[in-house]
N, C-alpha and C positions, 0 to 999 in steps of 0.2 A: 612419208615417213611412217615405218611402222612402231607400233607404241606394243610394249610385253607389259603385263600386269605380274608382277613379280611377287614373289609371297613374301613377304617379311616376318624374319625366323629373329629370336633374341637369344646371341650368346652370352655367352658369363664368361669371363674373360679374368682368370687370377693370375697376379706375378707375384714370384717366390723373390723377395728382392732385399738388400742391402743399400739404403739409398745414405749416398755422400754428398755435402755433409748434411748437417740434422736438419729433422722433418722443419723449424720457424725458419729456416731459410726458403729459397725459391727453388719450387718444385720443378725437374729439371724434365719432364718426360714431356715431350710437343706431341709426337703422334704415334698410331700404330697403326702398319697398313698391314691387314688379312689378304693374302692373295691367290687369288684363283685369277682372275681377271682384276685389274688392278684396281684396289679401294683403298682406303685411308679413313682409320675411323682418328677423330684428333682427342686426346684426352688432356685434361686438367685438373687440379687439384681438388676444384670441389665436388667433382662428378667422382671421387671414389670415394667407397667406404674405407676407411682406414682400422686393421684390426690389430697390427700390431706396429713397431718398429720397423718391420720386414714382409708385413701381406699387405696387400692392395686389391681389393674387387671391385669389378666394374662389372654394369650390368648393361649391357646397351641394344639396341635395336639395327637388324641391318637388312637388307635385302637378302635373296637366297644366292649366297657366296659359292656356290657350289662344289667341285674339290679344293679343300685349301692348300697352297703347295708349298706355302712358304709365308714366313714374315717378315717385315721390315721394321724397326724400332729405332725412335729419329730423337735427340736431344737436342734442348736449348744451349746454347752457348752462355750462358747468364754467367755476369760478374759476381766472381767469386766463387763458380761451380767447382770444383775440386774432380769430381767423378763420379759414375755413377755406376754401382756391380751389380750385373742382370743374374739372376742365379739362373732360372728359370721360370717360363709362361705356360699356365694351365687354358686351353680352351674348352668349353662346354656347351653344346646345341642344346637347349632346354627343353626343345619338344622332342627329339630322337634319344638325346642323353650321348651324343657321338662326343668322343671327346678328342681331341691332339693334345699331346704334349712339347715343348720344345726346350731341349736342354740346350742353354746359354753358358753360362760361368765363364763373364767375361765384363769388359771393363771398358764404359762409354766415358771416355776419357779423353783431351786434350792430351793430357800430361802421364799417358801409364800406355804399356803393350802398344795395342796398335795405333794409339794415338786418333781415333776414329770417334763420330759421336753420333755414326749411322752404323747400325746391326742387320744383316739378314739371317735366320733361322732356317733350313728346313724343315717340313713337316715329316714325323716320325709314326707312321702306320703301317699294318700288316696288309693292307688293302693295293697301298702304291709305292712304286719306287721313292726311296727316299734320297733326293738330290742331290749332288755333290758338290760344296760349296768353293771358289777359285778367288785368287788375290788376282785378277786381271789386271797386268801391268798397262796401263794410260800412256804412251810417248807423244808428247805436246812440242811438236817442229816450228819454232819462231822463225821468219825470214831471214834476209839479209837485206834489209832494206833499213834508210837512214830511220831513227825513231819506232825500230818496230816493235821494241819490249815494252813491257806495261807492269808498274806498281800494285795494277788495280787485283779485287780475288778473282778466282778464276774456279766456274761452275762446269762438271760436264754431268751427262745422262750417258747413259748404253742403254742402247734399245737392240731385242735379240725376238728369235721368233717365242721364246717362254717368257715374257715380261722386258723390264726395264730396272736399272739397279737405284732409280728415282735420283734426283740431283744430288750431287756431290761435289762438297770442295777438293780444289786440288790443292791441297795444304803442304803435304811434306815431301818433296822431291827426293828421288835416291841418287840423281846428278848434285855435286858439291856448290856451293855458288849460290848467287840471287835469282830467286826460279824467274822464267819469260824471260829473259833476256836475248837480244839480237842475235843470230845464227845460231842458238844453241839448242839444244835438245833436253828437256824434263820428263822425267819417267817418274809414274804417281803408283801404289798399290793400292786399287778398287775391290775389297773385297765384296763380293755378292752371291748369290745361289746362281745354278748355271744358268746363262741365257739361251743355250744352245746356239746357233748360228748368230753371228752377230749381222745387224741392218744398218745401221744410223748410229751416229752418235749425234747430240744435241749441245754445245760447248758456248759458252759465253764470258762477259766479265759484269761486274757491277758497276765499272768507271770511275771506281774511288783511285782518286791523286792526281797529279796533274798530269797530261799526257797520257789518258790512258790507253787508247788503243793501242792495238797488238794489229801486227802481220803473223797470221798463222798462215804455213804453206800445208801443213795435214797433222791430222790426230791418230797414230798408229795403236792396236789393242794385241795383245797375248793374251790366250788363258793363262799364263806362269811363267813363271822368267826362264823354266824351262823348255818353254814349248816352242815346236818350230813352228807351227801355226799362226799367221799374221793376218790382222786384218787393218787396210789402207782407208780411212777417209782423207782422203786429197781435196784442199778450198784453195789453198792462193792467192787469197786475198785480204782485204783489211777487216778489223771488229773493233770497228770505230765509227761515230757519230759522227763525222764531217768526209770522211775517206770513204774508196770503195761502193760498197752499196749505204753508207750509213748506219747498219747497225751493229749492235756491239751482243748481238749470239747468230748462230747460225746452225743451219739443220745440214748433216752430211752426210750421205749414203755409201757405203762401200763401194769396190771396184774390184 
């Protein structure tokens, strides 16, 4: 194995932000991934300075990230969270003084717009393409097999040749009805920065309720509900702990 001695650069990391609701409740932000090659730095309340109602800086140390092409910003689901309104993220490389900006004005929320409590950004510079973000519609194909729908949440990943849109629940179906259900088909909006070609999807469940396993026969992707572009992961089998192979996620490559 080769080993790179990588230089470790410290950015400064400000959000222009509106957090709901007030600061003596629980601070709702879990992580923020910088990506060039995928990272995750995790942030928590006592690691910022707090300078108003509305700023937040973080000073932290990272590896040499090298082009940033995008961000991911990931929320706690905390009881009692209301929402939370990103206005905007200031990046700053302290030794170059390189800076990105990424304008948000949007709403990590359960309960508002898109009902999401994962963000991607792209980066905004005169240097590189600045990326074009897609609500990739998810169609999640249940069997027809006795007991194939499942109570339980249901996690997926997109893996493309620009990155990964990092795990995401599949919460709100735009089919009518109780989502997973036996012979039916749910279609989920993933928004993310483009991945370009899609590879793999990574799909699973948590096994909460009783009976959880699912027969999934494939996970189909759109860039948009307009697009004629499809992309097939075909499994056909069970994602369940006693059936099939046993387990309850599975890795699936296109075709």
């Amino acid at each position: 194995n080769l080993t790179h001695d990588h230089t470790i650069k410290k950015r400064r990391i400000d959000s222009l932000i509106t957090l709901i609701p007030a600061s003596n409740s629980a601070f709702p932000l879990e992580s923020l991934g910088i990506l060039q090659r995928l990272g995750k730095i995790s942030i928590s309340e006592p690691a910022l300075t707090v300078f108003s109602s509305s700023w937040y800086l973080l000073q932290v140390e990272t590896r040499d990230l090298g082009d940033v092409y995008k961000i991911r910003v990931t929320c706690d689901d905390v009881p009692g969270f209301e929402g939370w309104h990103l206005k905007s993220f200031h990046l700053e490389e302290l030794h170059t003084k390189q800076e990105l900006n990424f304008d948000c004005n949007c709403w990590l929320s359960l309960n508002r717009e898109d009902k999401e409590l994962v963000k991607e950004f792209p980066a905004v510079n005169e240097d590189q393409k600045t990326l074009p973000v897609y609500k990739y519609v998810v169609s999640v194909h249940i069997g027809d097999h006795w007991e194939a729908e499942t109570f339980a949440n249901v996690y997926i990943t997109l893996y493309g040749k620009r990155g990964d849109t990092g795990m995401r629940k599949l919460h709100t179906s735009l089919a009518k009805g109780r989502k997973f259900q036996r012979n039916k088909v749910d279609s989920f909006l993933v928004e993310a920065v483009s991945l370009s070609h899609l590879q793999k999807v990574v799909i699973g469940h948590d096994g909460e309720g009783y009976g959880a396993g699912m027969y999934l026969k494939m996970v189909t992707v759109k860039e948009s509900q307009d697009s004629d572009k499809e992309w097939v992961f075909p499994w056909w089998n069970w994602l369940d702990t006693h059936l099939g192979l046993c387990e309850t996620v599975c890795e699936v490559v296109t075709v």
